[in-house]
C-alpha positions as a printed NumPy array, in Angstrom:
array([[ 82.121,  93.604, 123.21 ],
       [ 78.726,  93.535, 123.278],
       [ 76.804,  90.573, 125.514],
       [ 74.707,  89.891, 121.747],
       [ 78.669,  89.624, 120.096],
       [ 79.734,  87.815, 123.106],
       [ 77.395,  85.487, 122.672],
       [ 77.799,  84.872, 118.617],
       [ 81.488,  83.943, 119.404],
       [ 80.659,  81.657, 121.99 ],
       [ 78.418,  79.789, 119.576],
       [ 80.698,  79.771, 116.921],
       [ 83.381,  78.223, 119.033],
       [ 81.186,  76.08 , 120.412],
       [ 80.121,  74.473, 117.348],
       [ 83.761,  74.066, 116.397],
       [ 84.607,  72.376, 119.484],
       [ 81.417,  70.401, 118.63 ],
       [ 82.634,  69.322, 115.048],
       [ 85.74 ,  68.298, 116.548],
       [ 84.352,  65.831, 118.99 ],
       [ 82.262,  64.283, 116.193],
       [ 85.633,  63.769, 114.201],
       [ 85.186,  66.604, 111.921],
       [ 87.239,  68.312, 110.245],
       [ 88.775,  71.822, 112.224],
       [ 89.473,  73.85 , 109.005],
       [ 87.954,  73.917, 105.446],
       [ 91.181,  74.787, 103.303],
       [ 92.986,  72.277, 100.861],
       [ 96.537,  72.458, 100.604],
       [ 97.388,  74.718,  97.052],
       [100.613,  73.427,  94.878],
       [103.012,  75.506,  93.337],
       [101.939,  76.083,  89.372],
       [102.913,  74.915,  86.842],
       [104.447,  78.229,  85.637],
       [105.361,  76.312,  81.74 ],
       [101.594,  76.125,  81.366],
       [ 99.934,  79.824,  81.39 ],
       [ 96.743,  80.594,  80.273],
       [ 94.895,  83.904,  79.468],
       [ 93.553,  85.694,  82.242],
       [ 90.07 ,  85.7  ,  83.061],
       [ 89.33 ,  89.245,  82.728],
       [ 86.072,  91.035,  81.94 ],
       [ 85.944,  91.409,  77.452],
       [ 86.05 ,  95.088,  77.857],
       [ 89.713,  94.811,  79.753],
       [ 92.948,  95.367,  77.185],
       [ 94.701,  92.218,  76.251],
       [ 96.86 ,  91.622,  79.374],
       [100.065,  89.084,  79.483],
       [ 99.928,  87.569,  83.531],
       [102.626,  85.016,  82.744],
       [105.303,  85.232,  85.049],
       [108.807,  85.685,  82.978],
       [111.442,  83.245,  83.623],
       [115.208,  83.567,  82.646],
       [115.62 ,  86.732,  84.323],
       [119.701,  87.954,  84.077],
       [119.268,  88.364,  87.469],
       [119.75 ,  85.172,  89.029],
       [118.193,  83.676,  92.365],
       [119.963,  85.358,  95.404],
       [119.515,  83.154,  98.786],
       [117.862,  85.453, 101.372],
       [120.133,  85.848, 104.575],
       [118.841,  86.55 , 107.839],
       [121.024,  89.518, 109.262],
       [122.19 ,  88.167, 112.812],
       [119.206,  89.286, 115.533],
       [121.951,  91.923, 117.073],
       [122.712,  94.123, 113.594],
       [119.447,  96.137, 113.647],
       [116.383,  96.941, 115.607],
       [112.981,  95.021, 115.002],
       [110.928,  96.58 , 112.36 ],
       [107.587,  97.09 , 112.613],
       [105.379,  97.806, 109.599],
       [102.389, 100.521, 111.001],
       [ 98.981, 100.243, 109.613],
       [ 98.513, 102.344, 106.383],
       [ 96.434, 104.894, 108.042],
       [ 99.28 , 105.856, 110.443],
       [102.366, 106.184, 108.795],
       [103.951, 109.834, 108.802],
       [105.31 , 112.191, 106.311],
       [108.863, 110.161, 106.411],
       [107.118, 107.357, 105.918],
       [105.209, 107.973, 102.917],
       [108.233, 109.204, 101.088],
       [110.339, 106.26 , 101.585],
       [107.581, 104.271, 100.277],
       [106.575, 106.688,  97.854],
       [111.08 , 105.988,  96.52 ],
       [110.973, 102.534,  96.794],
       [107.458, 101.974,  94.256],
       [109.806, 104.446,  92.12 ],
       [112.815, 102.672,  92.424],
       [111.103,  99.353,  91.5  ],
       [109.308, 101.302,  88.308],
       [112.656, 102.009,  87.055],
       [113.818,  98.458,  87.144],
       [113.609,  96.347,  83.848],
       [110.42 ,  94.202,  83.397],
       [112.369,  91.092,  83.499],
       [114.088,  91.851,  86.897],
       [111.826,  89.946,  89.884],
       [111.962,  92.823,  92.174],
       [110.502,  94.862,  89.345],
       [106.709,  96.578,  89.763],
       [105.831,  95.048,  86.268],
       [106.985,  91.513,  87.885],
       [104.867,  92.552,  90.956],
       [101.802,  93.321,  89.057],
       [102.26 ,  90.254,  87.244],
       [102.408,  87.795,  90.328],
       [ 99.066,  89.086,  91.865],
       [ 97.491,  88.957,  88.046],
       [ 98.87 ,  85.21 ,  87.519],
       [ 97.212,  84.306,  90.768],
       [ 94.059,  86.459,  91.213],
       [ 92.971,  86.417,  87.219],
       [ 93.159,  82.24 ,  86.832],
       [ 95.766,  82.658,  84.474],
       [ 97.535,  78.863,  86.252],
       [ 95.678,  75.963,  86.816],
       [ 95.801,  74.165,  90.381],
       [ 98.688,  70.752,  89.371],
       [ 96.953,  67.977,  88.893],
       [ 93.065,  69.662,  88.512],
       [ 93.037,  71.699,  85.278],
       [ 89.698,  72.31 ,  86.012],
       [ 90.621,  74.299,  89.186],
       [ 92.205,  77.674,  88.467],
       [ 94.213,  79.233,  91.601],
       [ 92.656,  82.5  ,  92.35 ],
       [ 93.67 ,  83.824,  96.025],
       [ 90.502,  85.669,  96.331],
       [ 87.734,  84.15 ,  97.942],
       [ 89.541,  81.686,  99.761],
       [ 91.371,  80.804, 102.992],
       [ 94.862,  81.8  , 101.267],
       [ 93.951,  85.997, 100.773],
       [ 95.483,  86.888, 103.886],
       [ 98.454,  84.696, 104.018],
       [ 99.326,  85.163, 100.217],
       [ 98.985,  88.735, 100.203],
       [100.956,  89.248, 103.143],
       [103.973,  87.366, 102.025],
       [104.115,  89.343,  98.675],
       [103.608,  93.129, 100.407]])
């Protein structure tokens, strides 16, 4: 790191730290609710985009299944490498699986189409934020990218 970098990271912490001290806040993120998923919207898409349905389907036949941790002894720790690494193998398991979820029907929540959905209900302002209808949830731009888009990959 560079003593110029160094130096910009110091400053930022330090004015953190500072903020702190005078009772400010440490973070500038509001807490997002769960949507209302009975009260969709259009998506905000640009006019020259086909007419596009974002709602998320409910009464799949499939009903909710209860995720179960294997015990910690039944199988190794897997890591997921970065994109740019992954092998041959890799790529064609991956390559199966987007295949396998393509062949599912639409209604099915492990489907792609019930994939592409999710990120267009919450990246294209298609639900409102509970209790501001003013304030669309859109993921983009704001301190929950990272955290939302890991938890659906």
């Amino acid at each position: 790191m560079s003593t110029r970098a160094a130096s910009c990271v110091v400053a930022r912490v330090g004015s953190f730290l500072a903020r702190l001290r005078r009772g400010g806040r440490g973070a500038i993120a509001a807490p997002i609710q769960a949507p209302d998923l009975g009260n969709c919207n259009p998506p905000d898409l640009p006019t020259t985009a086909p007419d596009t349905n974002c709602c998320l389907t409910s009464g799949s036949s499939i009903g909710i299944i209860d995720f179960v941790l294997p015990p910690a002894s039944s199988a190794p720790l897997r890591v997921r490498p970065a994109t740019h690494l992954v092998d041959a193998e890799y790529l064609a398991k991956y390559e199966r699986a987007v295949a396998l979820m393509k062949q599912l029907p639409g209604d099915d929540p492990r489907s792609f189409e019930q994939q592409w959905r999710v990120h267009c209900a919450y990246c294209d302002g298609v639900y409102d934020q509970v209790g501001f209808p003013d304030l669309e949830i859109q993921v983009h731009n704001c301190w929950l990218f990272f955290p939302w888009h890991r938890s659906l990959v």
